[in-house]
C-alpha positions, 0 to 999 in steps of 0.5 A, a space after each residue: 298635216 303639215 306644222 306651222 314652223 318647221 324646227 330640227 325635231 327632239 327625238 319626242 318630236 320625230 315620233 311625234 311627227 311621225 304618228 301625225 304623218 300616220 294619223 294623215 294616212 290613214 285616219 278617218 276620225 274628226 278627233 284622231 289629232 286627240 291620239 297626240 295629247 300628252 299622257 296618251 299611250 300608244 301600242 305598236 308592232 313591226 309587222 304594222 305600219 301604224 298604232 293603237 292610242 290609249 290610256 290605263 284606267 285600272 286595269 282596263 286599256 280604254 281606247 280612243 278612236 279606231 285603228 290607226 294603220 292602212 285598212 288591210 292591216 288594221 285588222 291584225 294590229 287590232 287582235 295583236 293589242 287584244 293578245 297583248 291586253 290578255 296577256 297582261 291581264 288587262 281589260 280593253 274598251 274603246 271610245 269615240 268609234 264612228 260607224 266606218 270603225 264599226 264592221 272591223 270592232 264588230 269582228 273582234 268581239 266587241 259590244 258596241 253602244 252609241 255614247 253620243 254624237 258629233 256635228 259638223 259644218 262643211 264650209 263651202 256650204 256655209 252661210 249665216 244668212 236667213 232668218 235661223 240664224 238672226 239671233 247668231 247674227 246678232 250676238 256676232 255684231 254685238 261682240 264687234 260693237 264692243 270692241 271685240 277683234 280676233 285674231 291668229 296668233 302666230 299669222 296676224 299677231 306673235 306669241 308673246 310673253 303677255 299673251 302666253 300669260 294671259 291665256 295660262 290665267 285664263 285656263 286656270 280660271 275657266 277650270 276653276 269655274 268648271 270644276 270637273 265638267 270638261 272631258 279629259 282624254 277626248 278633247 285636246 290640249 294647248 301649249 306643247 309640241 303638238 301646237 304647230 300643228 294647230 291653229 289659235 284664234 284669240 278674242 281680245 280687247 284693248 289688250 285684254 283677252 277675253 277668249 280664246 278657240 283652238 283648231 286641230 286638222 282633221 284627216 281623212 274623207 272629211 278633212 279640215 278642222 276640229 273646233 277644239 278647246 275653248 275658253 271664255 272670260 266671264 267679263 267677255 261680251 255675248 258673241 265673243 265665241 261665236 265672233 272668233 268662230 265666224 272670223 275663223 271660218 271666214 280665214 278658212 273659206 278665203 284660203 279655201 281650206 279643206 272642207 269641214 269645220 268638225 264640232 266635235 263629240 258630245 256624250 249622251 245627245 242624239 241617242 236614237 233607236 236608229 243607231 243602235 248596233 245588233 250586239 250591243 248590252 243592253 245595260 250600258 244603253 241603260 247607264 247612257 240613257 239614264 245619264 241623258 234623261 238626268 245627268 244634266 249636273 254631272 255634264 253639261 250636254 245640252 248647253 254643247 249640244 245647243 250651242 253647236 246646233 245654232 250652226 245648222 251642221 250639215 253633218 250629224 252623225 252617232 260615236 259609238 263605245 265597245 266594250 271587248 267581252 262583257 261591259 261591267 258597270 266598274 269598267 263604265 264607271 271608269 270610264 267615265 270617271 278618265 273622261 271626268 264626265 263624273 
């Protein structure tokens, strides 16, 4: 992970830098560049080349991702924060695990539940040819029509005054749409020092832009890129969020990038018995399956789900929540309500 315009760094910056090094390391999560966001707290010791990121709801530390730190030291950096979550008289639970994270959570008293699950795309196999993907194809070349061009903000276009503007605008407007309906905590942020480290593909026409995706990288055995935060203007033509997709996979294959476009996590779909993890409260499989058969109004899940599997991902896989000790519906109810999925 290196940035796009190398600068003399802050203080703020160095750690920053550094912890984007670890997360380079040692990292195997398709969301472990989230651990940088804003308002993210970190826990560390001297012993441990690494971290714990995490934020305070109540009095419960809500985790997020696994162990930052070399596989042999994960293990006693992980009891060191538990030490210090019950010392402060704090609660731990820990979000968006994926099953590499399970064995070492298992250990450490942990209860663990499926949440959701995450897709992917690996590039070199990528291709939108057949006939699955005439209606894709469709919206793509309908967006071309109309005028519609993509480009790389930083690479093919600066980041100039009107376009920082332009795209503050649309962020207020699209939350304003929203209401809470987007993830807090588990989906990444735009503008801030950690914006060298990722890419910005923006929709526009005839000076007006009418969206916008960034891209995080990935670390670890599935390195590339996490399709990140989106925004779409309501005046935009169908296909504009899958024209910027289609042109930035495209930028990514010719460069021969590394191999993965990383859809992300999306709570509450693809709920299996297979997945299941012996352990696991029965009462938070409840409160998830109850959200997935009717939670529909609180988020949005099927309209993610559905327009992540018009790609035919190659990679599916289950992301896990664990609770230390007992799970209580307080403390799943703060979860929920940090993530804003309520």
């Amino acid at each position: 992970m290196r940035p796009h315009s190398p600068s003399r760094p802050s203080a703020d910056q160095a750690a920053l830098d550094r912890r984007v090094a670890l997360l380079a390391a040692y990292a195997d999560n398709h969301s472990a560049f989230l651990t940088v966001n804003r308002d993210t707290e970190y826990f560390e010791i001297a012993e441990v080349d690494g971290f714990v990121a995490y934020r305070r709801s109540g009095r419960t530390r809500v985790q997020f991702g696994g162990v930052v730190a070399a596989p042999d030291r994960q293990a006693p950096l992980l009891e060191a924060f538990l030490a210090d979550a019950r010392s402060a008289g704090e609660r731990t639970l820990a979000v968006q695990l994926t099953p590499a994270d399970l064995p070492l959570f298992g250990r450490s008293g942990y209860r663990i539940n499926q949440l959701g699950s995450s897709y992917a795309l690996e590039l070199s196999r990528y291709s939108l040819a057949g006939k699955h993907f005439v209606p894709l194809r469709n919206k793509i070349s309908r967006a071309r029509r109309a005028g519609v061009q993509v480009a790389e903000v930083g690479v093919d276009r600066p980041a100039t005054a009107d376009l920082t503007a332009q795209l503050a605008a649309l962020d207020r407007q699209w939350l304003r749409s929203k209401g809470s309906h987007e993830l807090a905590f588990m989906i990444g942020e735009r503008s801030g020092p950690a914006d060298r480290y990722r890419r910005l593909f923006v929709a526009e026409r005839d000076g007006q832009v009418l969206g916008y995706i960034s891209f995080s990288p990935v670390p670890g055995t599935r390195p590339g890129w996490l399709h990140d935060l989106t925004r779409r203007h309501p005046d935009a033509p169908p296909g504009v969020m899958e024209l910027i997709v289609s042109d930035a996979v495209g930028r990514m294959r010719h460069r021969a990038e590394p191999g993965w476009l990383h859809f992300g996590f999306t709570p509450f779909v693809g709920l299996d018995q297979r997945h299941r993890v012996a352990g696991g409260s029965p009462a938070v499989d409840h409160v998830v399956g109850l959200l997935a058969r009717r939670g529909g109004k609180l988020y949005p899940a099927a309209d993610q789900v559905a327009y992540k599997l018009k790609w035919r991902p190659h990679l599916i896989q289950p992301d896990y929540l664990a609770f230390h000790g007992r799970p209580s519906v307080g403390a799943v109810a703060r979860l929920l309500r940090l993530t804003r999925v309520i």
